[in-house]
DSSP file (Angstrom, degrees, kcal/mol; ACC not computed):
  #  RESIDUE AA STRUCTURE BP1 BP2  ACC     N-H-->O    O-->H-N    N-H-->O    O-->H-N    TCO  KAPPA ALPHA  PHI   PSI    X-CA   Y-CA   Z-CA
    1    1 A X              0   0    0      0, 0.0     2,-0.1     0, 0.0    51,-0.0   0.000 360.0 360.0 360.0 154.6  119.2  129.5  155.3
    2    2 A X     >  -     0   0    0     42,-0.0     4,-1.3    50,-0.0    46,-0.0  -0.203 360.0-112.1-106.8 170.8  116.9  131.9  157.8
    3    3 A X  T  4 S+     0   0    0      2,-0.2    42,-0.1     3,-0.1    41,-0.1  -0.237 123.3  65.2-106.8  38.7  118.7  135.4  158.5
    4    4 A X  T  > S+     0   0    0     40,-0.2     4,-1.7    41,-0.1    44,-0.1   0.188 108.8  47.8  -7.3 -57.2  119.0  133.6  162.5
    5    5 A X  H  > S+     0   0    0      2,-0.2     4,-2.0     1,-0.2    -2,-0.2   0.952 103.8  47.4 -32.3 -82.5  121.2  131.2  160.5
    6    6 A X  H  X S+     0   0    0     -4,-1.3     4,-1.7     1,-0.3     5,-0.4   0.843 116.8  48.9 -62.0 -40.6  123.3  133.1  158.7
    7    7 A X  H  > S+     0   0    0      2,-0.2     4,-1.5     1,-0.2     5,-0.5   0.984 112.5  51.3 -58.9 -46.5  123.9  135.3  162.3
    8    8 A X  H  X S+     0   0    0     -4,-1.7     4,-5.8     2,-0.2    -1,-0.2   0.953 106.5  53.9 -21.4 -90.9  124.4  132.2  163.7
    9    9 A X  H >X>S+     0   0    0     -4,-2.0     4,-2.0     2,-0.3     3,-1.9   0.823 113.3  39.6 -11.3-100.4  127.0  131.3  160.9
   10   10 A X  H 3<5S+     0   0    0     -4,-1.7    -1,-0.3     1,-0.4    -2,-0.2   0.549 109.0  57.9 -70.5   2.5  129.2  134.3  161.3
   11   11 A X  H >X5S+     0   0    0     -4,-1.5     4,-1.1    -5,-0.4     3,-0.7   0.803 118.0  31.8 -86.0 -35.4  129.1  134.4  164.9
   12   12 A X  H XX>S+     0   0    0     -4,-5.8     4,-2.3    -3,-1.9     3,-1.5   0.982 119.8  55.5 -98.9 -44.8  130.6  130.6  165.4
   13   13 A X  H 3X5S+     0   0    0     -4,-2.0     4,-0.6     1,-0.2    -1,-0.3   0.855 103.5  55.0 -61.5  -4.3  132.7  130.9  162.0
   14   14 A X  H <><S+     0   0    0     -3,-0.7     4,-0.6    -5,-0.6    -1,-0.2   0.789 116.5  34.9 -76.3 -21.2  134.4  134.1  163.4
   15   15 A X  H <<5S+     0   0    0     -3,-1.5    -1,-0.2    -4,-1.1    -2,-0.2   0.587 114.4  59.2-113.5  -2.2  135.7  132.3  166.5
   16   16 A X  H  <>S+     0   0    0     -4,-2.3     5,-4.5    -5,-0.2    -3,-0.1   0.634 107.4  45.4 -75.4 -23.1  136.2  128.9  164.6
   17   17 A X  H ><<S+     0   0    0     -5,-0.6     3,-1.0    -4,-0.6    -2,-0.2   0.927 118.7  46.9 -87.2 -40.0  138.8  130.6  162.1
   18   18 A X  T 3<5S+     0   0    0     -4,-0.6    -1,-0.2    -5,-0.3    -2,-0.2   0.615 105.0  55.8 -74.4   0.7  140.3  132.2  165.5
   19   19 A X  T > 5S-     0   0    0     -4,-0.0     3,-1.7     4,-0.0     7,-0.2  -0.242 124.2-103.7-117.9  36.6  140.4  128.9  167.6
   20   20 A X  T < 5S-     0   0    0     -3,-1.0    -3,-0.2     1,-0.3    -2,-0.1   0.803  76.5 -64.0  39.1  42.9  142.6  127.4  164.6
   21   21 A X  T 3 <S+     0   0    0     -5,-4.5     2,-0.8     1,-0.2    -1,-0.3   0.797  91.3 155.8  48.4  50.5  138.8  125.6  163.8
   22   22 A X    <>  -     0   0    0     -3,-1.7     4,-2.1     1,-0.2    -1,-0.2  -0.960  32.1-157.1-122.9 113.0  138.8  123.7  166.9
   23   23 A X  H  > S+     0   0    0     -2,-0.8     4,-2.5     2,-0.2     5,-0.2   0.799  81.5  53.0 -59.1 -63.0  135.4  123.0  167.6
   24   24 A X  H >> S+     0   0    0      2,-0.3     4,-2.2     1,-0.2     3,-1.7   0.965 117.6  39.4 -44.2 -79.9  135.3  122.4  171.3
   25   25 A X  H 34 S+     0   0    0      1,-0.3     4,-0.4     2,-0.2     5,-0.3   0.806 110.8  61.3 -37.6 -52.5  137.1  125.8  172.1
   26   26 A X  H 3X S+     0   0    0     -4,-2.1     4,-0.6    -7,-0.2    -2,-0.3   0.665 104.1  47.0   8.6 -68.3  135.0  127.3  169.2
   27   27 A X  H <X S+     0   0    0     -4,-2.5     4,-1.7    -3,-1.7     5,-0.2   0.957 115.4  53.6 -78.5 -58.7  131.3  126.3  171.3
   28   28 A X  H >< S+     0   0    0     -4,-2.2     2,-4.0    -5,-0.2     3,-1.4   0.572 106.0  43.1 -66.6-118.4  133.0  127.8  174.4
   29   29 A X  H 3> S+     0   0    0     -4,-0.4     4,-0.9     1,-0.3    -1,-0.2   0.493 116.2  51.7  28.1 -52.6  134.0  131.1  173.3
   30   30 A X  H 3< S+     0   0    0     -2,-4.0    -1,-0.3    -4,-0.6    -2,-0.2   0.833 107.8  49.2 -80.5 -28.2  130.9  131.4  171.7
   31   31 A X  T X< S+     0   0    0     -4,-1.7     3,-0.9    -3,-1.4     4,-0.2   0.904 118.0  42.3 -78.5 -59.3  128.8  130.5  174.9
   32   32 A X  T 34 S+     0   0    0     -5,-0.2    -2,-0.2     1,-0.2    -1,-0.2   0.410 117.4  42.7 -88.9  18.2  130.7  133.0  177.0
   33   33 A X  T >< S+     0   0    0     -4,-0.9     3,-1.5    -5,-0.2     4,-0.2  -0.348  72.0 121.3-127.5  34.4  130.9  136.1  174.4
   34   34 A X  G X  S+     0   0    0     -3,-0.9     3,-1.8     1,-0.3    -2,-0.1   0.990  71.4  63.3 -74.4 -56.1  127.2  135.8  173.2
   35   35 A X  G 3  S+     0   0    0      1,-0.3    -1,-0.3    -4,-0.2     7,-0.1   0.511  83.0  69.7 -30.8 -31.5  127.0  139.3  174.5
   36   36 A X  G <  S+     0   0    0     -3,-1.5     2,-0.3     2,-0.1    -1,-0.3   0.568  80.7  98.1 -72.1  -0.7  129.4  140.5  172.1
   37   37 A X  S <  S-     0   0    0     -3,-1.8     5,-0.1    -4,-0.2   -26,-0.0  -0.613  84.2-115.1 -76.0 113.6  126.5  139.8  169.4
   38   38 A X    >>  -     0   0    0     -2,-0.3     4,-2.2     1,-0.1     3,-1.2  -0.172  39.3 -97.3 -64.6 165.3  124.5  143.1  168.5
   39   39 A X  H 3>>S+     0   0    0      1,-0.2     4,-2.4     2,-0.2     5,-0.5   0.917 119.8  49.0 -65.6 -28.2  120.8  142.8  169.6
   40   40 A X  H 345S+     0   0    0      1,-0.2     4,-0.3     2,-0.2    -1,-0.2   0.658 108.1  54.7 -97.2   8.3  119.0  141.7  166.5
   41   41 A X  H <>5S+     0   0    0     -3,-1.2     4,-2.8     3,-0.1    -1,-0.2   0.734 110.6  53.0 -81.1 -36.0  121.6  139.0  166.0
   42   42 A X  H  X5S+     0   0    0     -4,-2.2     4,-3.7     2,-0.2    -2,-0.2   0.969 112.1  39.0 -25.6 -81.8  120.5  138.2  169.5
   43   43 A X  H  X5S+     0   0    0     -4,-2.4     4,-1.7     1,-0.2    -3,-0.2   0.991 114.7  59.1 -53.5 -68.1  117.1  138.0  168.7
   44   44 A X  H  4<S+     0   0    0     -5,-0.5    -2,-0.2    -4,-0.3   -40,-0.2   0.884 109.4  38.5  -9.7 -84.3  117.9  136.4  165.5
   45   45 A X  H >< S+     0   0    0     -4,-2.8     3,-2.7     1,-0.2    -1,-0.2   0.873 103.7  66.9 -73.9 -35.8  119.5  133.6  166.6
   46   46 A X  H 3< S+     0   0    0     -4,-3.7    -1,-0.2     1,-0.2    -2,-0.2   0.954 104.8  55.4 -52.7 -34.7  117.0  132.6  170.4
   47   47 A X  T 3< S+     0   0    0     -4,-1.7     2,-0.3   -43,-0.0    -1,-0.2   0.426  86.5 102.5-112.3  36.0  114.2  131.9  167.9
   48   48 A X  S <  S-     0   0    0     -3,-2.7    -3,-0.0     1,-0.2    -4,-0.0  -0.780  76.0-112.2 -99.3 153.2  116.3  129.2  165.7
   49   49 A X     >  -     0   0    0     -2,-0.3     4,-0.7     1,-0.1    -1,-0.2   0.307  21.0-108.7 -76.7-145.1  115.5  125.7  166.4
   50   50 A X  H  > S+     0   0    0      2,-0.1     4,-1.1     3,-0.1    -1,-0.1   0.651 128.0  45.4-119.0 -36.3  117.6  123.0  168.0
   51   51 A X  H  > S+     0   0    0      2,-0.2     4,-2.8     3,-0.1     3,-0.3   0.913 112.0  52.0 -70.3 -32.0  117.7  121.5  163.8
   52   52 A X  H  >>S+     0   0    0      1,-0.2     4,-1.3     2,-0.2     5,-0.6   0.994 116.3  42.3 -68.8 -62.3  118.5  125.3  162.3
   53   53 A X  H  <5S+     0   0    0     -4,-0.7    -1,-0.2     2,-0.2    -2,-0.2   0.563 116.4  44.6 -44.5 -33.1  121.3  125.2  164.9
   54   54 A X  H  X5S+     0   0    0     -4,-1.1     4,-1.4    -3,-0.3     3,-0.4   0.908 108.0  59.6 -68.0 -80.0  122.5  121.6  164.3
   55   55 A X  H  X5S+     0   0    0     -4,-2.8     4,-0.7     1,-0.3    -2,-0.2   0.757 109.9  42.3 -44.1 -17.3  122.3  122.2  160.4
   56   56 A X  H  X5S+     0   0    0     -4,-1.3     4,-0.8    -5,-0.2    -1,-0.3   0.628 113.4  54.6-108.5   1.0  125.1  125.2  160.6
   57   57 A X  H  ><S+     0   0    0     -5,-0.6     4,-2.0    -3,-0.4    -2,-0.2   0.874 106.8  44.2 -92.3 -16.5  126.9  123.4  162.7
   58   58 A X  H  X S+     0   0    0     -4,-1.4     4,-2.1     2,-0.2     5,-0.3   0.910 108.8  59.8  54.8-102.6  127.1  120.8  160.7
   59   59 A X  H  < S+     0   0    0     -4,-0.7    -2,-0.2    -5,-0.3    -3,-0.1   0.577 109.8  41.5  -7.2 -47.2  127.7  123.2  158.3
   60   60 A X  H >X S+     0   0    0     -4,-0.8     3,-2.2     2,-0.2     4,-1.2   0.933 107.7  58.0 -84.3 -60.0  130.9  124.4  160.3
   61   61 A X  H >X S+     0   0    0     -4,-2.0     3,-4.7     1,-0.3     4,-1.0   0.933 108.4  50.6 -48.7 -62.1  132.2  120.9  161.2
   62   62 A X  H 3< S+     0   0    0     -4,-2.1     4,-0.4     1,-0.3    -1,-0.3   0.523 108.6  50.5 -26.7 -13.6  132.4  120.1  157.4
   63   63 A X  H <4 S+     0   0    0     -3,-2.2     4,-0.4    -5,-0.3    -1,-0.3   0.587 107.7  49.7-116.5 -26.1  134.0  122.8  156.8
   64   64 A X  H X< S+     0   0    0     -3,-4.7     3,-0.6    -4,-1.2     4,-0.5   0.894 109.8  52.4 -70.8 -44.8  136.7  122.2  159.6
   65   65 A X  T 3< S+     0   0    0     -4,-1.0    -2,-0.2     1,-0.3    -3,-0.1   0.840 105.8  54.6 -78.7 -34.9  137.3  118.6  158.3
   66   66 A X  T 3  S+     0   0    0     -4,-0.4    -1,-0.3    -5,-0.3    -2,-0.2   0.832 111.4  46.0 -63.1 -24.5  137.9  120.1  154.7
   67   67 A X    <         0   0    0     -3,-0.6    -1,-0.2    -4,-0.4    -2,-0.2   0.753 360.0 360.0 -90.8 -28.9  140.8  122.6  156.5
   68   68 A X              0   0    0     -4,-0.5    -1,-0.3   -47,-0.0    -2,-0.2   0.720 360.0 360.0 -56.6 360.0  142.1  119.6  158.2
């Protein structure tokens, strides 16, 4: 996993374990608090690909289903 990833990672699992994993809310949250993200998580994460992004998310849903 790229260090873009892993920022990725702990930005959308921090607001999936607070949105009781519920994915949908989860992607929103995350869309409208990208700011809260220091800058080289920023940067980090614009120059993952559309598959790096797909593979932790992925990554996440699995991880949701397991909680279900």
């Amino acid at each position: 996993m790229t260090a873009g990833q892993k920022a990725f990672r702990r930005f959308v699992l921090r607001s999936f374990e607070e949105h009781q994993y519920d994915l949908g809310r989860t992607l929103t949250w995350c869309e409208r608090h990208y700011h809260k993200l220091s800058e080289p998580e920023r940067i980090a994460m614009n120059h993952l690909t559309i598959r790096e992004r797909n593979e932790v998310l992925s990554e996440i849903i699995a991880l949701g289903l397991a909680k279900c």
